[in-house]
ROLO-644637 format. One line per 3 residues: their letters; for each residue x, y, z of N, C-alpha, C. Coordinates in steps of 0.02 Angstrom, whole numbers. Example, Ala and Ser with C-alpha at 12.3 -4.5 7.8 and 13.67 -1.06 7.14 Angstrom:
BEGIN
as> 660 -284 390 615 -225 390 660 -165 390; 642 -112 354 684 -53 357 645 2 394
This chain:
BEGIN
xxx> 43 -79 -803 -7 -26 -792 -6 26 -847; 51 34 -885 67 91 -942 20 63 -983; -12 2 -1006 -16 -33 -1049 -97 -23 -1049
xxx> -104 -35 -973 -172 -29 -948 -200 34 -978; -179 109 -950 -181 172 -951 -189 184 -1030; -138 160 -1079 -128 177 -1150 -219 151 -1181
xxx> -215 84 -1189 -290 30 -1195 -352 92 -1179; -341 96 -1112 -419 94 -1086 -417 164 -1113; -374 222 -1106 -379 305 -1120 -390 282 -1192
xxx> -376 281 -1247 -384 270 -1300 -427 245 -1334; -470 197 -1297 -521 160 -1329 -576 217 -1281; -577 246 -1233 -643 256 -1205 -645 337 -1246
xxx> -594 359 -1263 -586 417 -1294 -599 423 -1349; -582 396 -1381 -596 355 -1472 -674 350 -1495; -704 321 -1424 -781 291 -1443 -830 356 -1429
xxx> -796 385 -1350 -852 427 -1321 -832 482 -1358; -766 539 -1366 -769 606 -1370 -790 596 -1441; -737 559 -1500 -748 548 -1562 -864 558 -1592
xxx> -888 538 -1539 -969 516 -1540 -999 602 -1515; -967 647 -1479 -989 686 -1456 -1017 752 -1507; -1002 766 -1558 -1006 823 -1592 -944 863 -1577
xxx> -975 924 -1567 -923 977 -1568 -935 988 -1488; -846 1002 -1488 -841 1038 -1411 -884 1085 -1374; -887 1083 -1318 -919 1143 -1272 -884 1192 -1266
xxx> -913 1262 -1276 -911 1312 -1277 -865 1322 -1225; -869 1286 -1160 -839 1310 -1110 -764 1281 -1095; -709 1302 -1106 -665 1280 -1103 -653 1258 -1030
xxx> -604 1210 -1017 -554 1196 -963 -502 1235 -953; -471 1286 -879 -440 1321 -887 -362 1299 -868; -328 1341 -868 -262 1307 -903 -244 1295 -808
xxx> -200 1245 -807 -162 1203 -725 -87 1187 -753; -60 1200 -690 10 1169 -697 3 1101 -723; -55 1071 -716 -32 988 -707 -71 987 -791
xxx> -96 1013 -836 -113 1023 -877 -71 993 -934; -95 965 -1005 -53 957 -1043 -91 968 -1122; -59 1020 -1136 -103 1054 -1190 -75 1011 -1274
xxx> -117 1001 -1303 -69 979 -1377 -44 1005 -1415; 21 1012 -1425 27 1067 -1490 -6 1060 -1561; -17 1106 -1584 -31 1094 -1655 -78 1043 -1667
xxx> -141 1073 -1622 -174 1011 -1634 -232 1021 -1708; -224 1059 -1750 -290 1086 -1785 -286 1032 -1848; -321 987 -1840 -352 949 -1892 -354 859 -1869
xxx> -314 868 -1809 -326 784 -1791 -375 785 -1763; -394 713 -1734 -454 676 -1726 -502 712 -1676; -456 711 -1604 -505 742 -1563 -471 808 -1550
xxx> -457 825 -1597 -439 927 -1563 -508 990 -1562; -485 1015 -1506 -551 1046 -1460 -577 1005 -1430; -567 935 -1417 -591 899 -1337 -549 900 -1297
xxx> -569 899 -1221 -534 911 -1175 -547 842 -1122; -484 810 -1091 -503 759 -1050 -484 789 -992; -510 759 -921 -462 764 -862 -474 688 -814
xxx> -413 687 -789 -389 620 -740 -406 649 -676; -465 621 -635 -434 627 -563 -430 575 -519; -366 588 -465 -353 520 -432 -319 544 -375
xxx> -328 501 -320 -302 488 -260 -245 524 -265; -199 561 -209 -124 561 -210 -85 519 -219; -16 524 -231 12 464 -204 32 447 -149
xxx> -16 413 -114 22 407 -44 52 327 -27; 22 281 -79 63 240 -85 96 203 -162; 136 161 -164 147 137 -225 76 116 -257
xxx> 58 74 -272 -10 93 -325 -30 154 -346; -38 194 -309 -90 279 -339 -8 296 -372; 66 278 -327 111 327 -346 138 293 -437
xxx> 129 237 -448 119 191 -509 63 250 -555; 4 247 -534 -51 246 -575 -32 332 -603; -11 364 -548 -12 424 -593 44 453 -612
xxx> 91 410 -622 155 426 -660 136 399 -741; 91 334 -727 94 311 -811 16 337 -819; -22 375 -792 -74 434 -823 -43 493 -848
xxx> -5 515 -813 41 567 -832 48 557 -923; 114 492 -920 144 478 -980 101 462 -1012; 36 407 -1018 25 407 -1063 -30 457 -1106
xxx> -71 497 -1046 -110 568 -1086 -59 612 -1113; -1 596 -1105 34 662 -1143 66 645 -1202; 79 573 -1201 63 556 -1293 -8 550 -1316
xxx> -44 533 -1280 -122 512 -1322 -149 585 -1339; -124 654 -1280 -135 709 -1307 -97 734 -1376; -65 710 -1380 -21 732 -1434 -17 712 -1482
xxx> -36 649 -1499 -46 599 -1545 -126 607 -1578; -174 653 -1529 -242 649 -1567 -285 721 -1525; -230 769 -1504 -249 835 -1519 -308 860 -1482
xxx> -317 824 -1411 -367 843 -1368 -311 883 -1299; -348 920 -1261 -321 954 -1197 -329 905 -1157; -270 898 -1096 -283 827 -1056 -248 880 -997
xxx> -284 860 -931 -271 897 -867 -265 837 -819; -229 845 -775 -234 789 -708 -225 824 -647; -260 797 -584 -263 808 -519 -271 775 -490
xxx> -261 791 -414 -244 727 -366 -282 745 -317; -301 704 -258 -330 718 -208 -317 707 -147; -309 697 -89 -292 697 -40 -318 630 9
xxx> -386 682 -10 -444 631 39 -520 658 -13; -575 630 15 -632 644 -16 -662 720 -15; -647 759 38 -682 804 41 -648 851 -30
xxx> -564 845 -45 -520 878 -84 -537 840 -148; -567 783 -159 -595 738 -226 -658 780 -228; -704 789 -191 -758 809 -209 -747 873 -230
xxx> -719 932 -220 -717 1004 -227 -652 980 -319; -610 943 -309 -574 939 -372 -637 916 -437; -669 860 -411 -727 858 -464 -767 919 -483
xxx> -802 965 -425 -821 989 -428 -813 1048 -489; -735 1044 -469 -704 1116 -528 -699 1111 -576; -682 1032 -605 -683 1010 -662 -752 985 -703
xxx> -789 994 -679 -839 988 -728 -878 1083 -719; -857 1121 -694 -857 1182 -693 -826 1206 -759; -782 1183 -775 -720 1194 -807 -728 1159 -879
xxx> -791 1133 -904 -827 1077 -936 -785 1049 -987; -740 1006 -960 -709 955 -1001 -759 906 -1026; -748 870 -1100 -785 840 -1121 -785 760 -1084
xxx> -730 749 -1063 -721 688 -1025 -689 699 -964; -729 653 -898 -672 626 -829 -657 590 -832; -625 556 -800 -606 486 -779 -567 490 -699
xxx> -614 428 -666 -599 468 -612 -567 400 -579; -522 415 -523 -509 338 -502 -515 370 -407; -573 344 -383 -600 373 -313 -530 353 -260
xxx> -549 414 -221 -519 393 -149 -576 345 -96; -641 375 -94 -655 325 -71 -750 326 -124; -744 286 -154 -807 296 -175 -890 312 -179
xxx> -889 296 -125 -962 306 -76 -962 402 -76; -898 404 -69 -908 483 -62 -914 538 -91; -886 520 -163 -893 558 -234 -951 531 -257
xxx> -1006 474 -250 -1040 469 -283 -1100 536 -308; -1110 588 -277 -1172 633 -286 -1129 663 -328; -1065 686 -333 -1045 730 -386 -1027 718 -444
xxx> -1020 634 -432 -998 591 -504 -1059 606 -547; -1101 581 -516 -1191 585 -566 -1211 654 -555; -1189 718 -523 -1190 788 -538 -1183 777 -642
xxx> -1086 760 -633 -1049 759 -677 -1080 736 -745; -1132 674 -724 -1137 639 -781 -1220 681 -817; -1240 713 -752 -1302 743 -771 -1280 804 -811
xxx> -1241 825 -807 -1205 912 -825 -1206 863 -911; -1191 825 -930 -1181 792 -1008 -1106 796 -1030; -1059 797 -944 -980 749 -974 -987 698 -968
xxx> -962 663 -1011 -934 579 -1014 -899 576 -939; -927 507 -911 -870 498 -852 -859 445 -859; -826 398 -835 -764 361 -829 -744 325 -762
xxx> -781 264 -757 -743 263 -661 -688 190 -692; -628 206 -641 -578 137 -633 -572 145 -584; -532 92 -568 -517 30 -520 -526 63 -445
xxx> -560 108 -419 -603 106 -380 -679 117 -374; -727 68 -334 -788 60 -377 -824 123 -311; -877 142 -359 -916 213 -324 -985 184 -320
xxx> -1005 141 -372 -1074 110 -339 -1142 152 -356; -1191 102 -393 -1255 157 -397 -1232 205 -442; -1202 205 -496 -1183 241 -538 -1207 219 -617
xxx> -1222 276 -668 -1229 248 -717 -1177 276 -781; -1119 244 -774 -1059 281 -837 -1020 200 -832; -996 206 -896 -952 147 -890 -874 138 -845
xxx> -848 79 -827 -820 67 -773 -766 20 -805; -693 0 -782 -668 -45 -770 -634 -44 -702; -647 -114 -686 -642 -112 -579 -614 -193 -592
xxx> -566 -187 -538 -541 -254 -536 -574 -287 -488; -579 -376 -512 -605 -399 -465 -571 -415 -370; -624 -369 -337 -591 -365 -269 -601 -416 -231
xxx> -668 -451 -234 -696 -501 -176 -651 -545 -210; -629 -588 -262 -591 -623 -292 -501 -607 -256; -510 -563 -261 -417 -559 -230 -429 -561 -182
xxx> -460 -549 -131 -491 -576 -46 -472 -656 -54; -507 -674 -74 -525 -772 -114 -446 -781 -119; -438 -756 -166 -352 -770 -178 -316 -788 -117
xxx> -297 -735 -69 -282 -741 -10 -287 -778 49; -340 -782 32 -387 -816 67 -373 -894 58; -376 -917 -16 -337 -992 -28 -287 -1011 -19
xxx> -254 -962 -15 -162 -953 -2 -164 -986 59; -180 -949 115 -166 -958 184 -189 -1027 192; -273 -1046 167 -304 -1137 174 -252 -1178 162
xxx> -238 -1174 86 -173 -1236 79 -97 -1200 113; -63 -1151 146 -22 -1157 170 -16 -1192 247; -102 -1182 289 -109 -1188 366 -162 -1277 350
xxx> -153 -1301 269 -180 -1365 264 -166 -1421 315; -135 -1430 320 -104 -1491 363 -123 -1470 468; -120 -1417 486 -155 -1406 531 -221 -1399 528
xxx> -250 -1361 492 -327 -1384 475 -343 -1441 486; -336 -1484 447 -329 -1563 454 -345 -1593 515; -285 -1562 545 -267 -1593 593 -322 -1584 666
xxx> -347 -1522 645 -400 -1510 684 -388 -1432 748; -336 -1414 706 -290 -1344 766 -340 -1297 749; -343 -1244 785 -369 -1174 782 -321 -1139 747
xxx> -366 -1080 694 -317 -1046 669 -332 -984 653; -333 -931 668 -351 -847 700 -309 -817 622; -330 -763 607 -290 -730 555 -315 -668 581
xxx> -266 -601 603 -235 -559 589 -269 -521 518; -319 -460 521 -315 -433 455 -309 -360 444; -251 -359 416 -227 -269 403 -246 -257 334
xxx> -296 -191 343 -353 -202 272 -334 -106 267; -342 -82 203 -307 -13 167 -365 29 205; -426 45 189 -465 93 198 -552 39 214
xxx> -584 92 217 -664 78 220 -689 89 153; -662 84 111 -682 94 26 -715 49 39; -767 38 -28 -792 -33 -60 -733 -76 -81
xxx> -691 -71 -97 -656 -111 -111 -611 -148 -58; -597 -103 -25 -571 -144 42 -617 -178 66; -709 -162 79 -742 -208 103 -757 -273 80
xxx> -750 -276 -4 -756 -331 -52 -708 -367 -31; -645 -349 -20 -572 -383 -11 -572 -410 38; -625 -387 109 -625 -427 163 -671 -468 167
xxx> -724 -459 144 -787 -522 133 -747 -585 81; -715 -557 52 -697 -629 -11 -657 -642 44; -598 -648 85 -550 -670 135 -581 -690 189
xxx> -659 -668 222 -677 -703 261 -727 -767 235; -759 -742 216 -793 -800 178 -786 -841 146; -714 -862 122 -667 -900 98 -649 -960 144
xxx> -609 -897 197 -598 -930 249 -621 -968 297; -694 -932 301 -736 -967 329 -768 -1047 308; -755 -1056 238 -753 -1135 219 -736 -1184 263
xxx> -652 -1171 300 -639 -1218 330 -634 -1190 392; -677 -1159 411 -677 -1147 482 -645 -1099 515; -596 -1060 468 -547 -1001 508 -578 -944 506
xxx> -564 -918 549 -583 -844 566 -569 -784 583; -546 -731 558 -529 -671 567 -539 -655 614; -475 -654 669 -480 -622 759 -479 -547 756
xxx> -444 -513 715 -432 -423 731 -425 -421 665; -463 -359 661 -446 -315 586 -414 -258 616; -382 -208 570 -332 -156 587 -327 -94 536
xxx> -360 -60 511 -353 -20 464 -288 37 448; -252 12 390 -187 37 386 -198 106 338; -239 106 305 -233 171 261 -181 143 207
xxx> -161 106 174 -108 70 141 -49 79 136; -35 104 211 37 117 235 70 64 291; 113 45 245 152 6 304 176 -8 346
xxx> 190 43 366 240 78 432 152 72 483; 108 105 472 51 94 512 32 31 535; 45 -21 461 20 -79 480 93 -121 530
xxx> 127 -122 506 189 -111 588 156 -105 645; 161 -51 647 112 -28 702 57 -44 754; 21 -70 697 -36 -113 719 -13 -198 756
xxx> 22 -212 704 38 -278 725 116 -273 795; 140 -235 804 174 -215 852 117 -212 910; 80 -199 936 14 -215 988 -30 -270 991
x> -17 -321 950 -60 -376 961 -30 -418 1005
């Protein structure tokens, strides 16, 4: 994921701020979570300003993603002399008011990675109408017009989804019934992609999803859940 973070910040930064002219007047104001460059007067992008926003960590993935956002805007700030800020969010209503501030705050670039996407979408295209660069990853917001990298979700559904065919193959076959159990993260788009590719997969050979269970992508919940069936 460091690898990911280094790539994609660097190339989308390189193409878009590098293309922009000269900075906006309006600076970004200074945050603990802030990471200013020293000595930035004469590299590439000094006087642009980026900011990261993303989910908390409430589980390993987000708690992954923004340890190596962290690390790697604070060499890429330093290495090419732009202001780089990060924040986190909770839930959507605390994503929407964090976007909100930050393009208040008129950084030349976001990049945003949604809590749930459907729900930032009016402030994303606020964002993109105001004339910052935005940025969506690997959660998709939909009906948007800024460039994106999103992993494929209905495909890792599929994945799963094949897993279980050739492991429950030989009962298939055989002609048994076979029910699957599905503990799915949120109501994002992406969780919904993840469950259409797993049912519709599944549905090839006939199996079918008896209970879904929404865990929030906590484990101990999904415990929980499956402790009552």
């Amino acid at each position: 994921m460091k690898k990911f973070f280094a790539v994609i910040l660097l190339f989308v930064m390189l193409v878009s701020l590098a293309a922009c002219g000269q900075s906006k007047s309006s600076q970004p104001s200074s945050s603990n979570q802030g990471q200013a460059a020293p000595d930035a007067s004469g590299k590439k992008l000094a006087g642009k300003s980026v900011a990261i926003c993303t989910a908390t960590a409430t589980h390993g993935f987000n708690a992954e993603l923004i340890v190596h956002a962290q690390n790697t805007i604070k060499e890429l700030a330093k290495e090419y002399g732009f202001e780089a800020k990060i924040v986190t969010a909770q839930d959507s209503t605390a994503q929407v008011n964090a976007l909100e501030t930050l393009k208040a705050e008129g950084h030349d670039m976001i990049l945003v990675s949604a809590v749930i996407g459907e729900d930032i979408r009016a402030v994303c295209n606020d964002i993109i109408n105001s004339g910052t660069k935005l940025f969506i990853f690997s959660r998709v917001v939909g009906n948007i017009d800024c460039p994106e990298y999103l992993g494929d979700q209905y495909g890792m559904g599929a994945t799963l989804a094949n897993y279980l065919l050739d492991f429950f193959k030989d009962d298939i076959a055989a002609g048994k019934t076979i029910e699957v159990l599905e503990f799915y993260g949120d109501d994002s788009v992406n969780s919904q992609e993840r469950s259409k590719g797993l049912k519709e997969t599944l549905a090839t050979k006939g199996v079918k999803i008896n209970q879904q269970f929404r865990c929030e992508w906590n484990r101990q919940k999904a415990k929980i859940g499956r402790a009552h069936v």
